[in-house]
N, CA and C of each residue as an Amber inpcrd file, in Angstrom:
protein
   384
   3.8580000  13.9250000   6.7010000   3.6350000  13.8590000   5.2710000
   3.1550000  15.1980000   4.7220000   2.6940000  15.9420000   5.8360000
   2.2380000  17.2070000   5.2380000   2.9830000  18.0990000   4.7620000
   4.4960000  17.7070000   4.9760000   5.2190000  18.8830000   5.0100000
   5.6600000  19.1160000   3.1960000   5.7180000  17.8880000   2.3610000
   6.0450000  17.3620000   1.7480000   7.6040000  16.9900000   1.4550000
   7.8380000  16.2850000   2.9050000   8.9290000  15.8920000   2.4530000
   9.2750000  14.3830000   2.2430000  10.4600000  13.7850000   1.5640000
   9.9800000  12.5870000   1.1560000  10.7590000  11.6360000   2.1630000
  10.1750000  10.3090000   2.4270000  10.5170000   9.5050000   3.5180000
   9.4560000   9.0880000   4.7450000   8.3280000   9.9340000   4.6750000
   7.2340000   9.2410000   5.6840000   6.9230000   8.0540000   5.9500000
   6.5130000   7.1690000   7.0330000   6.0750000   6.1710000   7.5390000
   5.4420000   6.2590000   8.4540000   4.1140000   5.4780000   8.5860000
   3.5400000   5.1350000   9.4450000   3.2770000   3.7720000   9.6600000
   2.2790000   3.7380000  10.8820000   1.3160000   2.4020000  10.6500000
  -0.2520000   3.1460000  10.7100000  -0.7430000   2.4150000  10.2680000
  -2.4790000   2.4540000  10.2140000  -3.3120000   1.2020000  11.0330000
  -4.5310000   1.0960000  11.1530000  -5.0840000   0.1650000  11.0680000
  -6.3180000   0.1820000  10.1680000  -6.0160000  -1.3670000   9.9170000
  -7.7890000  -1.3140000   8.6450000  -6.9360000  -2.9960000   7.7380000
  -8.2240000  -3.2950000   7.2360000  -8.2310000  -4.2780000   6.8510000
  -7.7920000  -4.7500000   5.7140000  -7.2100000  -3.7070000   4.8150000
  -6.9540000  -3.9240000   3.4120000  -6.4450000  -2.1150000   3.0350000
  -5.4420000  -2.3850000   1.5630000  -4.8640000  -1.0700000   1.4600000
  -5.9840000  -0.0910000   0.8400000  -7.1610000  -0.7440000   0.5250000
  -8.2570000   0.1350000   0.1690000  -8.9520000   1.2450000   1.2860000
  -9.1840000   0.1630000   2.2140000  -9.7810000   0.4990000   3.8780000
  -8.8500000   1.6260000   3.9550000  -7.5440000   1.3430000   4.1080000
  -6.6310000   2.2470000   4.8970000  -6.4350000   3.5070000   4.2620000
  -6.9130000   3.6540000   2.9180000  -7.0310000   5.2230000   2.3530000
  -8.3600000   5.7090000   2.6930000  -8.9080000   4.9780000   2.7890000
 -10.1400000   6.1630000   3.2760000 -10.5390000   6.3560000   4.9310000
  -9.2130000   5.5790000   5.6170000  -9.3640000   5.7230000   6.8580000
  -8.5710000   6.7020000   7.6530000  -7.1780000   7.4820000   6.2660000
  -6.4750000   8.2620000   6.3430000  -7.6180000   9.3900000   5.9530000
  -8.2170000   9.5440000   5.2370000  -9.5300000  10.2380000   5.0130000
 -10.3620000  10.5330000   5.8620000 -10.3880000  10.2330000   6.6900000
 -11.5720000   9.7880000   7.9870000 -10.5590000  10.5630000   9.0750000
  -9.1960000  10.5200000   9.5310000  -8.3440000  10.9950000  10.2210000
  -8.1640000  12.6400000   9.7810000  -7.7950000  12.6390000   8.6850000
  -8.2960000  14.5160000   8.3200000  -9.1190000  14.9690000   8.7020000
 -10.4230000  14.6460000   8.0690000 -11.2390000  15.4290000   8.4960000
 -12.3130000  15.2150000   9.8010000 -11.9410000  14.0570000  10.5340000
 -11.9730000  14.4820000  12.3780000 -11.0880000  15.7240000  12.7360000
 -10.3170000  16.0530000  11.9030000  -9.3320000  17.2900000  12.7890000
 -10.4440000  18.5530000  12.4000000  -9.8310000  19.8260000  12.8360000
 -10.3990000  21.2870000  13.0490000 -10.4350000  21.8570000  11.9490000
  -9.5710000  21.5420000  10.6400000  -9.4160000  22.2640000   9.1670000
 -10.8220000  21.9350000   8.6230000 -10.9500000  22.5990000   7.7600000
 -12.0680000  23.0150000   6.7140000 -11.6730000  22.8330000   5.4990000
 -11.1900000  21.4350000   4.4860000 -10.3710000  21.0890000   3.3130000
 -11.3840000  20.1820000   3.4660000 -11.6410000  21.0590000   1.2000000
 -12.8540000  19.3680000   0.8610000 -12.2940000  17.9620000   1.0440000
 -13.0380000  17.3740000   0.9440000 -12.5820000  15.7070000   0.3980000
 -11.7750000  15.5120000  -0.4240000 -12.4840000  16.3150000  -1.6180000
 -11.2160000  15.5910000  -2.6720000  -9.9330000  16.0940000  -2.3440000
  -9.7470000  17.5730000  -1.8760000  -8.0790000  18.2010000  -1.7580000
  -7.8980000  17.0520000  -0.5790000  -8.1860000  16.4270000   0.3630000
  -7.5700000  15.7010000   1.4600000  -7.2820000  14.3860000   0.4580000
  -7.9750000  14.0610000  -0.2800000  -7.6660000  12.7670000  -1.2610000
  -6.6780000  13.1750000  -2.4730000  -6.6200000  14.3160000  -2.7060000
  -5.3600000  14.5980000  -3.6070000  -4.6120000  14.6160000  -2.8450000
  -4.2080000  15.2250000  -1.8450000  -2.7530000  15.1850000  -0.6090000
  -2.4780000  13.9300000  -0.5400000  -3.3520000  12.9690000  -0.1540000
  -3.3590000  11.5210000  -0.0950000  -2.3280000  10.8550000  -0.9560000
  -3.0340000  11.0010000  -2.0640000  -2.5390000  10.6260000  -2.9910000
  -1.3170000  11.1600000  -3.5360000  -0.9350000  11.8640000  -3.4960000
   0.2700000  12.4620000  -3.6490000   1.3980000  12.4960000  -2.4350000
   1.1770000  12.0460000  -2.0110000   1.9930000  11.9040000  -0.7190000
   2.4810000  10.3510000  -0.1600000   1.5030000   9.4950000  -0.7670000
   1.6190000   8.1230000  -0.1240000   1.8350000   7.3450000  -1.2650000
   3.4420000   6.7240000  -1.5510000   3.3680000   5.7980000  -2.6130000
   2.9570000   4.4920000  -2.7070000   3.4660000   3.4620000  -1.3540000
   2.9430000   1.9380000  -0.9170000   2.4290000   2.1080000   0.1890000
   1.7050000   1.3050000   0.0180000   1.1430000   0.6470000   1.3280000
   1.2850000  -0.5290000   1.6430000   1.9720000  -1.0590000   2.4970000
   2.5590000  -2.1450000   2.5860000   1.2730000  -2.9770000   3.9310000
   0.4630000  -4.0490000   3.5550000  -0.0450000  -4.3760000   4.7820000
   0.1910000  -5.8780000   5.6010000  -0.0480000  -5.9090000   6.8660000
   0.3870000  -7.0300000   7.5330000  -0.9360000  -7.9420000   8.0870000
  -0.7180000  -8.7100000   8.1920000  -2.0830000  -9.0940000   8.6160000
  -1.7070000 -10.3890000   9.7010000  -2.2100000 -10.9040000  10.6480000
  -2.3240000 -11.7210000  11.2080000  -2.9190000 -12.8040000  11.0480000
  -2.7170000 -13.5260000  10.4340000  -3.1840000 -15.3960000  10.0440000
  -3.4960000 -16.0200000  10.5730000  -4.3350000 -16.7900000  10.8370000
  -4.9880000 -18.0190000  11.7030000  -4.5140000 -18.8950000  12.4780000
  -2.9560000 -18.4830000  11.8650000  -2.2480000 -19.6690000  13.0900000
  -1.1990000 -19.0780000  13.8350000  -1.7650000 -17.6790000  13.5440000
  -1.2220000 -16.5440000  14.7080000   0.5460000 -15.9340000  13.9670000
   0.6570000 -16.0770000  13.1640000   1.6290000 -15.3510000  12.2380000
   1.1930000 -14.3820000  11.9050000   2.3840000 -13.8280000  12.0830000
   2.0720000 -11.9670000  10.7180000   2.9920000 -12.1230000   9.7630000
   2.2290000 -11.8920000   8.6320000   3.0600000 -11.7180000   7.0350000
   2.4360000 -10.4800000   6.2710000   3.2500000 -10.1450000   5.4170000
   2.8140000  -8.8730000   4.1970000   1.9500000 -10.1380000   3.8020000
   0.5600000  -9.0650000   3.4630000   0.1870000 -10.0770000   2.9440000
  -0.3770000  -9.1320000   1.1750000   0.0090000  -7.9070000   1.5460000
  -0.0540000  -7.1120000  -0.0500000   0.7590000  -5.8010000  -0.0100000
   1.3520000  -5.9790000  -0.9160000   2.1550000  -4.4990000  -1.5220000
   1.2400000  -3.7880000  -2.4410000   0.7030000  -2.6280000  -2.1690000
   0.2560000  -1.6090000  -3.2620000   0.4550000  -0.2820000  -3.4740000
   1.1440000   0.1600000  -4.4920000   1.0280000   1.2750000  -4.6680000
  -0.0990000   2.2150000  -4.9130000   0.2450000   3.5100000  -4.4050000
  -0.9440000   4.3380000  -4.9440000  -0.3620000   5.2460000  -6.5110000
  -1.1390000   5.1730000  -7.4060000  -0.8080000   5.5900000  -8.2460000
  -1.3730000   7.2800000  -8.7320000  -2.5120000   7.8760000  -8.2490000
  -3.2150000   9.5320000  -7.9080000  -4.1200000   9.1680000  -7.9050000
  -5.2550000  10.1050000  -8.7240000  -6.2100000  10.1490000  -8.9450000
  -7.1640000  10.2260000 -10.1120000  -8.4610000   9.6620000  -9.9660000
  -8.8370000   9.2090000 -11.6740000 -10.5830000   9.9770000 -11.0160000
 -10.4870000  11.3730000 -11.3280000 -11.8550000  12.2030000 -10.8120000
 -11.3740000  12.5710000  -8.9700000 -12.8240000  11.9080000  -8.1540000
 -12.5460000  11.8140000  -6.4750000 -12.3590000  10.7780000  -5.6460000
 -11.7530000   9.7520000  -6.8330000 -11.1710000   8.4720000  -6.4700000
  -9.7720000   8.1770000  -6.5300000  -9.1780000   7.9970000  -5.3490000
  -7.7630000   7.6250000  -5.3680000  -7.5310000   6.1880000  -5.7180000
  -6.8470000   6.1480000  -6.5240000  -6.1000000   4.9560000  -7.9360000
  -4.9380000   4.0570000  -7.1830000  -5.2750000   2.4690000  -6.8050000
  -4.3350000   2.0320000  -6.5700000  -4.2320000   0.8100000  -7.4630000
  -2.7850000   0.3230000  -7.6730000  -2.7630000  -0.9770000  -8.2420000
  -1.7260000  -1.8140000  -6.9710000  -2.7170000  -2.8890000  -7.2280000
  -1.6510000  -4.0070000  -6.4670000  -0.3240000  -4.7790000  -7.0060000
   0.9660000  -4.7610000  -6.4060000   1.8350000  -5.1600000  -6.9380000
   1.8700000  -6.1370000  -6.3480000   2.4160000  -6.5950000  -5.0570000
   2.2210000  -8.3940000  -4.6140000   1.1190000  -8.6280000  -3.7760000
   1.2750000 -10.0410000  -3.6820000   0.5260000 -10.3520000  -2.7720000
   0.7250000 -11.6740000  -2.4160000   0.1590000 -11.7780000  -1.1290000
   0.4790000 -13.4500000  -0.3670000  -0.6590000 -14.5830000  -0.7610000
  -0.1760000 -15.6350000  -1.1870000  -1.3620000 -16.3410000  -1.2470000
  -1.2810000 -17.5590000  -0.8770000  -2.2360000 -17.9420000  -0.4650000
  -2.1130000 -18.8410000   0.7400000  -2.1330000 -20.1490000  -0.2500000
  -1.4520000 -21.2430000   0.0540000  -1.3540000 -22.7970000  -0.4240000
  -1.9450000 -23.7970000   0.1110000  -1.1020000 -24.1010000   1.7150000
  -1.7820000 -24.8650000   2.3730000  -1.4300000 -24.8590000   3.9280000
  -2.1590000 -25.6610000   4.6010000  -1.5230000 -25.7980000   5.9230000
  -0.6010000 -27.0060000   6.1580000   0.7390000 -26.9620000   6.9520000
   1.5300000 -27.9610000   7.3150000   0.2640000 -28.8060000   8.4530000
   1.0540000 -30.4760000   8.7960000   0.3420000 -31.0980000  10.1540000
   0.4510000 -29.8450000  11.4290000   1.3210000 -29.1570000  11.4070000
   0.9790000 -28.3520000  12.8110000  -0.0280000 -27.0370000  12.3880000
  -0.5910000 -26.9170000  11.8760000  -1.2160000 -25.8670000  11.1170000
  -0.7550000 -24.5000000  10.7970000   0.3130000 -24.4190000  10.3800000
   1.3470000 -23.4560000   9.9100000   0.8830000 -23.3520000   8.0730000
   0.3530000 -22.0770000   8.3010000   0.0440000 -21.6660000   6.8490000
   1.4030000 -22.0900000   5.8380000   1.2220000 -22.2900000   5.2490000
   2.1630000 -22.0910000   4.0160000   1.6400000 -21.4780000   2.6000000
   2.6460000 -20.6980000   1.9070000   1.9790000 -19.7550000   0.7990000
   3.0870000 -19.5590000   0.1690000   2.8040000 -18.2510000  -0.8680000
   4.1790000 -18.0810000  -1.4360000   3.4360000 -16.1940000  -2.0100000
   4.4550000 -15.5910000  -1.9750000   4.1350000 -14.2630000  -2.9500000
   4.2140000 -14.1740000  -4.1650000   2.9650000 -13.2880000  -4.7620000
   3.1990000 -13.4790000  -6.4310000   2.9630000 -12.0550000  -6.7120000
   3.8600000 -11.8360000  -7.6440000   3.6440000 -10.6510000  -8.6070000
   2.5130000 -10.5950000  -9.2070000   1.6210000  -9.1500000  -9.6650000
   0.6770000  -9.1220000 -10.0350000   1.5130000  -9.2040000 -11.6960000
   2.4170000  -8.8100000 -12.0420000   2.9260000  -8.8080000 -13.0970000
   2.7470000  -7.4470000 -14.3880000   2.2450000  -6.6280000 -12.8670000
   1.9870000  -4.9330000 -13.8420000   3.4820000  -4.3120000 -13.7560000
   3.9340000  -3.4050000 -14.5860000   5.0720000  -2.1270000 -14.1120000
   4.8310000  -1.4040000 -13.1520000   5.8340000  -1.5090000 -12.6640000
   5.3510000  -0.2960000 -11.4330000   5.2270000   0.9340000 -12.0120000
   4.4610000   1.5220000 -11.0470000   3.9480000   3.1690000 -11.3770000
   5.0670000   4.0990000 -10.7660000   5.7150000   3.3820000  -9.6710000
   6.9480000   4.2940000  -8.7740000   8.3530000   3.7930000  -9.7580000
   8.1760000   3.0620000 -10.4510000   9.7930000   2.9610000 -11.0720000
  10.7790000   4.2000000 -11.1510000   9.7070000   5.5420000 -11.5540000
  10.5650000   6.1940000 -11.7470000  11.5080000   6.8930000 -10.3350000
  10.5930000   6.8640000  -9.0500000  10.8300000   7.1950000  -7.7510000
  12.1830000   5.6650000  -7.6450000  11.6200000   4.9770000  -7.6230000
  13.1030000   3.7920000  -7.5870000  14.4340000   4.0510000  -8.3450000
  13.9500000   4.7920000  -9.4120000  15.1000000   4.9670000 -10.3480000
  16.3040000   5.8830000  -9.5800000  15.4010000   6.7430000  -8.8160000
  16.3470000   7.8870000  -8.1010000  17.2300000   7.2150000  -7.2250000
  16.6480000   5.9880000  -6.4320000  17.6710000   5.1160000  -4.8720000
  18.3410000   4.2600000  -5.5940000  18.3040000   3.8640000  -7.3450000
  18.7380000   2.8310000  -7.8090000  18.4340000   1.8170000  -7.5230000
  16.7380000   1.3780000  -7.7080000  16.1690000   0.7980000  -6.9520000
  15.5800000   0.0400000  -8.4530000  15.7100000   0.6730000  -9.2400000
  14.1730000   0.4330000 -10.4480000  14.5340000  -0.8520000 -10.9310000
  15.6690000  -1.2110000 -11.1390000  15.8530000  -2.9700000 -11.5200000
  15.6820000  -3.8450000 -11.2150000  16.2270000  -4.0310000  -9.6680000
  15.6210000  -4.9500000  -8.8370000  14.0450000  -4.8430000  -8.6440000
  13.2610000  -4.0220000  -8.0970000  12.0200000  -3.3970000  -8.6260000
  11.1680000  -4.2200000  -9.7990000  11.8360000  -3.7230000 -11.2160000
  11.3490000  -4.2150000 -12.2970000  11.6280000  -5.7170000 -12.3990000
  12.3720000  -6.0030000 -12.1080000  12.7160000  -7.6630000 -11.6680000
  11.6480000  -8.2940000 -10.9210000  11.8190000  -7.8840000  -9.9850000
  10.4940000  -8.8080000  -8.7370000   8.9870000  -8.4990000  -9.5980000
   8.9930000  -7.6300000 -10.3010000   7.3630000  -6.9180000 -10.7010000
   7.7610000  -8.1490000 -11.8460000   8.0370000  -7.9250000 -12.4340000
   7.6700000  -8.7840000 -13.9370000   8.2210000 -10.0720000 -14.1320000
């Protein structure tokens, strides 16, 4: 991601897409460079559009259980809004979660990055 080119992926670990930015935070500056906080949280932020997280469920499933974009920075706080998320309903007799995903029902902040893959409709569709 440093290079700035576009297409990065990883995985992380951490508990939520909040956790996982400041745990990318925490991974910088364990390294040998000498870059404040905030420039490692502007790179951040400028570099990472979703965060897509998975989580493991109680009855031993993995599901997304939130889509969020990062949207920059508002001061030395990196700005995210949540676009979906999983929410849980109920359990079947075998205890199989059941849920459904819901739009938070904001615009996306990346539409315009979608617009480029021809992405922004379908996009704006699922969002609203």
């Amino acid at each position: 991601m440093n290079t700035g080119h576009d297409g990065s992926m990883c995985t992380l670990h951490s508990n939520s897409p909040r956790e996982a930015l400041g745990r990318m935070e925490n991974m910088v500056m364990m390294g040998d460079i000498k870059i404040p906080k905030e420039a490692i949280s502007r790179q951040i932020a400028e570099s990472v559009d979703l965060i897509v997280q998975v989580k493991r469920l109680r009855d031993g499933s993995r599901r997304v259980t939130n889509i969020t974009e990062v949207i920059g920075m508002e001061g030395p706080v990196i700005v995210t809004q949540e676009m979906f998320k999983f929410e849980y309903l109920e359990e079947d007799a075998n205890g199989k979660i059941i849920g459904e995903y819901r739009s938070m029902g904001l615009r996306p902040y990346t539409l315009d990055k979608a617009r480029q893959f021809g992405f922004d409709q379908p996009l704006l569709e699922a969002c609203l």
